[in-house]
N, C-alpha and C positions, 0 to 999 in steps of 0.2 A: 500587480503580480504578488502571490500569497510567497510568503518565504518557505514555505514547507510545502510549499505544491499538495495541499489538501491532505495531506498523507493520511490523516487523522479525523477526516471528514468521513470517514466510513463508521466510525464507531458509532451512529446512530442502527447502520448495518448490523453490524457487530454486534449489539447487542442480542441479537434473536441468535447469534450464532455462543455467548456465549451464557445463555439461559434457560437452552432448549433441549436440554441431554435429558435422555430418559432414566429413571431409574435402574442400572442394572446389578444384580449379586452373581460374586464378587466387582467390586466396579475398575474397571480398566481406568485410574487417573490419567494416567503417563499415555496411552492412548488416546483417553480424548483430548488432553491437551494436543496433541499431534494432529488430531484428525482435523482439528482448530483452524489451527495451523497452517496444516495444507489443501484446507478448504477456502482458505481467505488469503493466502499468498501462492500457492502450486495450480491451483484449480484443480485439487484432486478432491474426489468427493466421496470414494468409495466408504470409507471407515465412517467420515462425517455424518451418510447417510443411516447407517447402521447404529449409531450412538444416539442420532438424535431421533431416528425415525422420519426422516424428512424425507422427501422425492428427490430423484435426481434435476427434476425441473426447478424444483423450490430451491434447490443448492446453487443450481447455476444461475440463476434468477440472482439469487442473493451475492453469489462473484459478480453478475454482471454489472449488477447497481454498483459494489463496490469500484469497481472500473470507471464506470460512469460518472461517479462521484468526484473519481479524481481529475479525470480528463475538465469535468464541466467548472472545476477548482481554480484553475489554469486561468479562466476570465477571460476564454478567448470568444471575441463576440464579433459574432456575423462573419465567423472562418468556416471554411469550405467544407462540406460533409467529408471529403477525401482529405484534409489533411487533420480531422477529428479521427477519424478512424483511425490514420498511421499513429496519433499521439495513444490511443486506445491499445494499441498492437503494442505501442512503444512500453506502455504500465505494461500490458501482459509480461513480457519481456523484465523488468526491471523487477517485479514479484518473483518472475522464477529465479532470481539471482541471487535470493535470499537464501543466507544459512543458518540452521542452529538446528542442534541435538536435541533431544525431549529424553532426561535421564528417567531414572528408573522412581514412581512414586513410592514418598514414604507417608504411612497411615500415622494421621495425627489424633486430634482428639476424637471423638464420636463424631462421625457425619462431615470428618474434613481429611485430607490428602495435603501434602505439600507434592509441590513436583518443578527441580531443575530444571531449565533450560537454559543450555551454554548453547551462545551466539558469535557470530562472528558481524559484526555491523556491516550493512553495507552500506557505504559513507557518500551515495550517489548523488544524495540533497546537499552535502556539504557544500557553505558558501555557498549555493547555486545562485542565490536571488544576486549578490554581487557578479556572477558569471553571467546571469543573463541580462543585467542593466547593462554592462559593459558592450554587449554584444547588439540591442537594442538602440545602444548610442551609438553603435560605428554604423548599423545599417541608417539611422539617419541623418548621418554624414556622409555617408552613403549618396542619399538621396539628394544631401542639397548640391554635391561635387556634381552629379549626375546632369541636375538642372540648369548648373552653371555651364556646363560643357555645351548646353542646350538639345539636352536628350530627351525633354517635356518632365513631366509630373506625374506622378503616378495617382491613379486615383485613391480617395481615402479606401476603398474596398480592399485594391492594391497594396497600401500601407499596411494594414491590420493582416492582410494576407502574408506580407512578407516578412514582417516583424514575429507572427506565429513561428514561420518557418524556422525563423534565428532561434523561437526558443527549441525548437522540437533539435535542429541540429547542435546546439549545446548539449541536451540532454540524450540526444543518439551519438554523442563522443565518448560521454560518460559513461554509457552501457558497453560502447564496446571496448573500455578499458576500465573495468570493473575496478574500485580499489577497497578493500573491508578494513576495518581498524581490530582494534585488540581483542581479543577472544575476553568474552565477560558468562558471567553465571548469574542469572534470575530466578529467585524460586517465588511462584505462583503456589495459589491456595484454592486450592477445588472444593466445594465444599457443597452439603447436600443441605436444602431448606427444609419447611415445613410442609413441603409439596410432594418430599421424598425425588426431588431434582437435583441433579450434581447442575454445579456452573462455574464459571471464573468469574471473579467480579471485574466490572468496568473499571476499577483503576488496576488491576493486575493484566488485564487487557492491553492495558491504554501503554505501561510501563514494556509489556513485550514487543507492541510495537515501534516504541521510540527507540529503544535496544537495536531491534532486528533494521531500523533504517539509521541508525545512528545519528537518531534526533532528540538525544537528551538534554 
């Protein structure tokens, strides 16, 4: 089990999302950081598609994988199409929980933007790898109290089945009692290439996502 539940596995994703803004004058920073934003945590895609020029297919396409990424992160192998999906449902959910304000851009040098974003963490990964060994070890104490009582063995498919379950219900505890940490401020650098492309670079990327999951 990854300790970060892949959270950061998308940034192969991420990267088309944040290298593919079209050139526009005057150029909306502070928006496209936003549109970013709620194109890879909200599944809103309206703005996103307008900045970058993308389809609404190619955006969703691009949340989906990021979904997919996480879920497939997780290691859970030979688990039940029905309880990948609910773990699938479950990211949906845990993305929309996400908060932070996209302030107002300020123009820096030629062909660059700074732009604020104050976050509130949402601290859902916190600890979890220690939450879900703990939880993982009592379901197979579980199992052996089970067998001694003479109630049989569950099959390995069984196992892996039920052990999934543990992790998905640790992590449907933690969604429905959401906890954020301290309110923090990141300023990210938009900046336009030789392409005449605005973008955010991969590690101002990477830093807003450990922020916004409070995996610093």
């Amino acid at each position: 089990m990854k300790k970060r539940i892949g959270l950061l596995a998308s940034l192969l994703i991420a990267m088309l999302l944040i290298s593919a803004c079209s050139l526009m004058e005057p150029f909306d920073a502070s928006g496209y950081v936003r549109a970013v934003l709620d194109a890879s945590t909200k599944g809103e895609f309206d703005a996103y598609i307008e900045f970058t020029d993308s389809s609404k297919e190619q955006a969703q396409k691009m949340y989906n994988n990021i979904l997919n990424r996480e879920v497939k992160a997780l290691e859970l192998d030979d688990v039940s199409d029905e309880l990948l999906t609910k773990f699938r449902e479950l990211f949906v959910e845990i993305y929309q929980l996400t908060r932070y304000e996209v302030l107002e851009a300020e123009q820096g040098e030629e062909k660059t933007f700074t732009v604020d974003v104050r976050i509130e963490p949402l601290m859902i990964f916190e600890n979890l790898h220690e939450e879900i060994t703990t939880a993982i070890e009592e379901y197979i104490q579980e199992i052996f109290r089970n067998a001694t009582a003479g109630e049989g063995v569950p099959t390995d498919e069984e196992v892996r089945e039920g052990a999934a379950q543990r992790v998905y219900e640790v992590l449907a505890v933690r969604l429905a009692n959401p906890v954020y940490g301290e309110r923090q401020t990141l300023t990210v650098v938009v900046a336009r290439d030789d392409d005449n492309v605005y973008g955010i670079s991969e590690a101002d990327y990477k830093k807003l996502l450990n922020m916004i999951f409070g995996l610093e």
